[in-house]
C-alpha positions in Angstrom: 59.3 -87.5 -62.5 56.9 -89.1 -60.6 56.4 -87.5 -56.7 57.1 -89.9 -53.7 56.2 -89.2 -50.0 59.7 -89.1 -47.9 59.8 -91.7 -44.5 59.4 -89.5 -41.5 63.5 -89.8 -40.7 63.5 -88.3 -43.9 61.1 -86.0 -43.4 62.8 -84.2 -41.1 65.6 -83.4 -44.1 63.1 -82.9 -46.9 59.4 -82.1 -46.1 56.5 -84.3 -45.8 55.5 -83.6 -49.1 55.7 -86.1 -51.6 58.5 -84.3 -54.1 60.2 -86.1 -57.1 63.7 -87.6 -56.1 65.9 -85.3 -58.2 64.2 -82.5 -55.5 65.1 -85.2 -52.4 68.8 -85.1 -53.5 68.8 -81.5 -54.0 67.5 -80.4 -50.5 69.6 -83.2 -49.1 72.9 -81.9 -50.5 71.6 -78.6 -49.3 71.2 -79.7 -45.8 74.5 -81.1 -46.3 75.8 -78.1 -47.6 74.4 -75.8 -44.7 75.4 -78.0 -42.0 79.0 -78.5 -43.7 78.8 -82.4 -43.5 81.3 -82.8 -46.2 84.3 -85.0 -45.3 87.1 -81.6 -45.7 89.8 -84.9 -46.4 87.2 -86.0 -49.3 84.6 -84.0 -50.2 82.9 -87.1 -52.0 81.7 -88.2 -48.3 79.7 -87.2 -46.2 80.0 -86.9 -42.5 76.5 -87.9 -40.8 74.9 -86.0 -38.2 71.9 -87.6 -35.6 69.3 -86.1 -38.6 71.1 -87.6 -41.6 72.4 -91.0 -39.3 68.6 -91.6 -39.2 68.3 -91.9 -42.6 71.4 -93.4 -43.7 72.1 -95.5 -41.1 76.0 -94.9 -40.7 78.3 -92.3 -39.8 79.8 -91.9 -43.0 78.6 -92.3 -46.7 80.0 -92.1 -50.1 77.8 -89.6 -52.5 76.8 -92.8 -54.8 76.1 -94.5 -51.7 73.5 -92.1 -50.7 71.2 -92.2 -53.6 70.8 -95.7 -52.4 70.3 -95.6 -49.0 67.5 -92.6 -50.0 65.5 -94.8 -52.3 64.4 -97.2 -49.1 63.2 -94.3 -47.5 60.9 -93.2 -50.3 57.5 -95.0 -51.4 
C-alpha cells in the first residue's frame, strides 16, 4: 500500500512518518488499546481522549466510523 504522511493531530497518535493506512489503524487501535478508550458497555466504540478528540472531532466514535474520520487526516 501506498505510504501517506499523517496531519500533525494525527501525528501525535501515529508518527510523522508517512506509513501505509493498514499501519495508521494499527497504532491507532494500539493507542486505544493502551489508554483503554474502549466504551466497557460496547466495545465497538471508542471513548475519545483530548489526543484522539483532535483527530476525530467528537467524544465518541463507532470503529467503522473511524476509518473515515482518519482518511481526512491523511494526504
Amino acid at each position: 500500500m501506498k505510504a501517506l504522511k499523517p496531519s500533525p493531530a494525527l501525528a501525535v497518535i501515529v508518527g510523522t512518518e508517512p506509513l501505509p493506512r493498514t499501519e495508521v489503524t494499527k497504532r491507532i487501535w494500539d493507542y486505544i488499546k493502551q489508554h483503554n478508550l474502549q466504551n466497557p458497555a460496547n466495545k465497538r466504540n471508542i471513548l475519545c481522549d483530548q489526543t484522539l478528540k483532535a483527530v476525530m472531532g467528537k467524544d465518541e466514535v463507532t470503529m467503522f466510523e473511524m476509518t473515515g474520520l482518519v482518511g481526512k487526516h491523511l494526504a
